[in-house]
N, C-alpha and C positions, 0 to 999 in steps of 0.2 A: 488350223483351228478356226469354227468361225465365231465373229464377233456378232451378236444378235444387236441389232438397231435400236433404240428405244427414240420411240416418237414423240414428242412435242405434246404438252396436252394442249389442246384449244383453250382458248379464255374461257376461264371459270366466271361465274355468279358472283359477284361482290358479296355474297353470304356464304361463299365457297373460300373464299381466299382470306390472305393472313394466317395467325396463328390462332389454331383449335379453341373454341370458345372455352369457357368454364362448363365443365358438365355438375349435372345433376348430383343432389344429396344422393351416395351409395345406398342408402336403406331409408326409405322415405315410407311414411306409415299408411298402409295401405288406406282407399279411401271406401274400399266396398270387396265384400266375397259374392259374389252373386251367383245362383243357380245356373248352373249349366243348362241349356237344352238344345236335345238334338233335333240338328238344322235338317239331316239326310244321314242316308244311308249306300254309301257304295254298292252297286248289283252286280258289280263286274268284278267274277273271281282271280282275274288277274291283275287286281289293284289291290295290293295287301300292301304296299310300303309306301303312302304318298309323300314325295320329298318337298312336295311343294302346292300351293293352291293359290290360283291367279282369275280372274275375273276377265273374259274374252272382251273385245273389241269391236272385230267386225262381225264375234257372235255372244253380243254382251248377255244371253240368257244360258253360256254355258260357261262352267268353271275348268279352265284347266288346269291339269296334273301333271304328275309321273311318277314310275315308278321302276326308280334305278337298277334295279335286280331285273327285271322283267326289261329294261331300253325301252321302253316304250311311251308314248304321251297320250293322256286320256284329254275328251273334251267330254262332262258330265254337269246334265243337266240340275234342275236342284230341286231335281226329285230321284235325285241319287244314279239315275241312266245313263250308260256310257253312249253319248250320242254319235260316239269316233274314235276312233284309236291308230294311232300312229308308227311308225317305225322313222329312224331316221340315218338313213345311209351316211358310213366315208366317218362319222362318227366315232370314238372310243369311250365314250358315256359319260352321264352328267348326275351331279347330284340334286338340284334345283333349279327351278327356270323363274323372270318374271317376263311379262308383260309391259309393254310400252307402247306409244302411239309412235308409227313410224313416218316416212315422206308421205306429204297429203291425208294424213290422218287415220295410216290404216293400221293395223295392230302389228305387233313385232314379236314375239317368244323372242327371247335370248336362257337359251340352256346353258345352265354354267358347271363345265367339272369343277370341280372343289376339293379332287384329288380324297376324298373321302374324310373322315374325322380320326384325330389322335396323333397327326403328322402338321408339321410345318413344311411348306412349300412357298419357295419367294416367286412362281409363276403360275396363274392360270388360264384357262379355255373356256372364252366363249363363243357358242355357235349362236347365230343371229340364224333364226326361220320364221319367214313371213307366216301371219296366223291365214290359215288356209282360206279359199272364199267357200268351200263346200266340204260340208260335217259327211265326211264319206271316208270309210277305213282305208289306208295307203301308206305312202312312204313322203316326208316332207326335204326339202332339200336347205342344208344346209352352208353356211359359211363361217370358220373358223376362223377367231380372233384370238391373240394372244397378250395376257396383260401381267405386267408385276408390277410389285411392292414398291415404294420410295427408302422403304429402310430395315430391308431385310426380311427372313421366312416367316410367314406366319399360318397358323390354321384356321383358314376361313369358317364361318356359319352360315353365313345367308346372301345372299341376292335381294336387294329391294331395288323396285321400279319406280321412280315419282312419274304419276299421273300430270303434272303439266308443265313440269321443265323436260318430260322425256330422256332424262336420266338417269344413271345406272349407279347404285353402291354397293359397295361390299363391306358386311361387316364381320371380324374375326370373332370366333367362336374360344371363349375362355370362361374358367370357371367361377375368376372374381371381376375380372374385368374383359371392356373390349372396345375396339377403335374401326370405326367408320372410314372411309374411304368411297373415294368419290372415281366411276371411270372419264375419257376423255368425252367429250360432247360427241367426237368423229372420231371412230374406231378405222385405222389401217391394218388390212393381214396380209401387209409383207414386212411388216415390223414388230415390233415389241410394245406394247403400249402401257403409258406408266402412270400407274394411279396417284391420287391425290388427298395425302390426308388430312380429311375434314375434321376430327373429335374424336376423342376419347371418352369414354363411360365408364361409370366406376360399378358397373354389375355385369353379370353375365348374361351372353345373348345366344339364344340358341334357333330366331326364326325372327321375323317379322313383315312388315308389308305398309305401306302407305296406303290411307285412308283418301277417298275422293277430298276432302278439305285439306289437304297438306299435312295434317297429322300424321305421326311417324308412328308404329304400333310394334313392340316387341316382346318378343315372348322372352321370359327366363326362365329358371327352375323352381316352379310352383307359383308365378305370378307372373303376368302382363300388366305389362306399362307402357301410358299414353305419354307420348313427346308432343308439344304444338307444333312442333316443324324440328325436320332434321339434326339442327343446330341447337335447338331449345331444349326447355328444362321439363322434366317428368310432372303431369298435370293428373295423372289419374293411375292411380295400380289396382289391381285386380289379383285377388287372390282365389285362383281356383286350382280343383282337383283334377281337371282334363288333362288327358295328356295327349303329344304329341308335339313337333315342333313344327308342322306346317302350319302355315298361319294368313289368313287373308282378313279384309273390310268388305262389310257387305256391301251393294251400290250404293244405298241412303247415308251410309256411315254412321250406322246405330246399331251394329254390332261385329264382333270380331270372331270370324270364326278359326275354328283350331279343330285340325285330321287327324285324330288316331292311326296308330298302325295295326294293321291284321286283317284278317278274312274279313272280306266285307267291313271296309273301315267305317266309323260312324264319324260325322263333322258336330261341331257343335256349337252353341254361337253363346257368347257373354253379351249382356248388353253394355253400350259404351254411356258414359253421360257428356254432357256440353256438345252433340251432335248438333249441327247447324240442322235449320228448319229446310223442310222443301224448298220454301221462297225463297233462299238466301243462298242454298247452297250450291259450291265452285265449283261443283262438277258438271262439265259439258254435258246439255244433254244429248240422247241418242235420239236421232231421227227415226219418228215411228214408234217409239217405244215411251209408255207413259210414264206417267212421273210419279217417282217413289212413295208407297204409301204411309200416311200418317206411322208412325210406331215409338211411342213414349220409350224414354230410354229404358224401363223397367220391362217392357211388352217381351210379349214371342217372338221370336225370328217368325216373318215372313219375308219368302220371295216378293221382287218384284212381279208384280201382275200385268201382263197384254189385255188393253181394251180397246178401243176402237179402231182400226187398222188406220197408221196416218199419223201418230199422233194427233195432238191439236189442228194442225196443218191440215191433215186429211178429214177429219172432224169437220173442220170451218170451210171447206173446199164441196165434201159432201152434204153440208147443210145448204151452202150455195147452189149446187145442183138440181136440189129439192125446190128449195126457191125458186130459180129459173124455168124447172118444169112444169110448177103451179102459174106462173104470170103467162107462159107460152098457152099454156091449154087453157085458160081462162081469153087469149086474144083470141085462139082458134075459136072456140063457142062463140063468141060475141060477132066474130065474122060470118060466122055460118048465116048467124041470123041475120044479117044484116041482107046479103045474099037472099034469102027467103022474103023477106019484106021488098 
């Protein structure tokens, strides 16, 4: 009979370790219902069940998906266009994926089975595939990791990525409550690897996603709620009628959006409030790609916008050029004449 390994976790974060903070008031009075509006619209009839929506890396203007019925991983744009579609060999399928920034900065998918809903399971898979460098339909290559519980079966909900610790949670999926869990910093797949639990919550979670600021975003059953961080207490709820449990932040972190399932799924986006301002906000920015448009917490979803190719950088680079070009050909004229006289 064999004995499965369980591996070591790496040192945690001093906000990781000890014992589970105090969680949040179970039924905290909502602070706003806000209109829903739709962000996009799915074109690709083969995206009817999205399990999940994650925000690209090395192609930060596309959203990725999947969807588990179909094995497949979409990259769509946010004008609803499936700009890629994927397949992923050696695989037995997944219910959710996030994103993370891998070695040297580059983007990570981690597909996690989840063994589906309505089961407890004390072990899951996840496959770790690098986010492709070209939006081109194919097959991604994958590597299998295996992780369990510190204390017994449970039924997972969701997969969250934090954007700047490049860590990975898992939170269980229940109907009054649920507990966070943290994986190791360095996943091995010849071993078992054993998670870490961070907190307990006194509501149910059925999706969420971390916002560019550290903010923790979860969806429940007919309301989203804003965490300041991981560990911390419910700072904003939302009561709407959208449904669906995939659930992402948009790049600015001024709204949350949430996938319906079915034919041509529609996303839709709530606006958040206490969104940091441009100036101030922690999110790395992307090289070449501008910086998030103004949007009052009350506004429309808008996408981010491409404008001058370069960012700022190429901006200040090609204004340099112009400059250079103008003092060069102002010396050529002045010599010419000089030459004449």
């Amino acid at each position: 009979m064999r004995t499965a390994v369980l591996a070591g976790c790496a040192v945690l974060p001093a906000a990781l370790a000890g014992t589970p903070a105090a969680a949040a008031a179970p039924n905290p009075v909502p602070t706003s219902s806000p209109q829903a509006s739709q962000a996009f619209r799915a074109e690709d009839a083969r995206l009817s069940d999205p399990g999940a929506l994650a925000r690209g890396i090395a192609h930060p203007d596309v959203w990725w998906t999947l969807d588990a019925r179909k094995a497949r991983v979409f990259a769509v744009g946010d004008d609803g266009r499936t700009k890629a579609s994927f397949t992923v060999p050696g695989t037995r399928g997944w219910d959710t994926l996030a994103v993370v920034k891998g070695d040297g900065g580059a983007g990570t998918l981690y597909l996690a089975d989840l063994n589906g809903t309505g089961a407890k399971h004390d072990t899951l898979t996840f496959y770790k595939v690098p986010e492709p460098a070209k939006l081109a339909d194919g097959a991604l290559a994958a590597k299998a990791y295996q992780v369990t519980y510190p204390d017994g079966a449970h039924e997972a909900g969701t997969v969250l990525g934090d954007p700047s610790e490049q860590r990975l949670y898992v939170v269980t999926r229940a109907a009054g409550a649920a507990s966070v869990y943290a994986l190791p910093a360095a996943l091995g797949s010849r071993v078992v690897n054993r998670l870490t639990r961070v907190r307990r919550l006194p509501f149910g979670v059925r999706g969420g996603a971390f916002a560019p600021d550290g903010r923790v975003v979860l969806r429940g059953t007919g309301d989203v709620r804003v965490l300041a961080g991981i560990r911390d207490k419910v700072t904003q709820v939302l009561r709407t009628s959208a449904k669906g449990d995939a659930v992402a932040v948009a790049p600015d972190g001024r709204h949350v959006l949430i996938a319906e399932s079915g034919a041509h799924p529609r996303v839709f986006a709530l606006p958040l409030s206490d969104a940091p301002s441009p100036q101030t906000e922690s999110a790395t920015p992307v090289p070449g790609r501008a910086a998030a448009d103004p949007m009052p917490g009350g506004g429309e979803y808008r996408p981010v916008k491409q404008t001058l190719p370069g960012g700022m950088l190429g901006t200040g680079s090609l204004a340099g050029l112009v400059v250079l070009g103008a003092v060069g050909g102002g010396l050529y004229l002045r010599g010419r004449r000089r030459v004449r006289h």
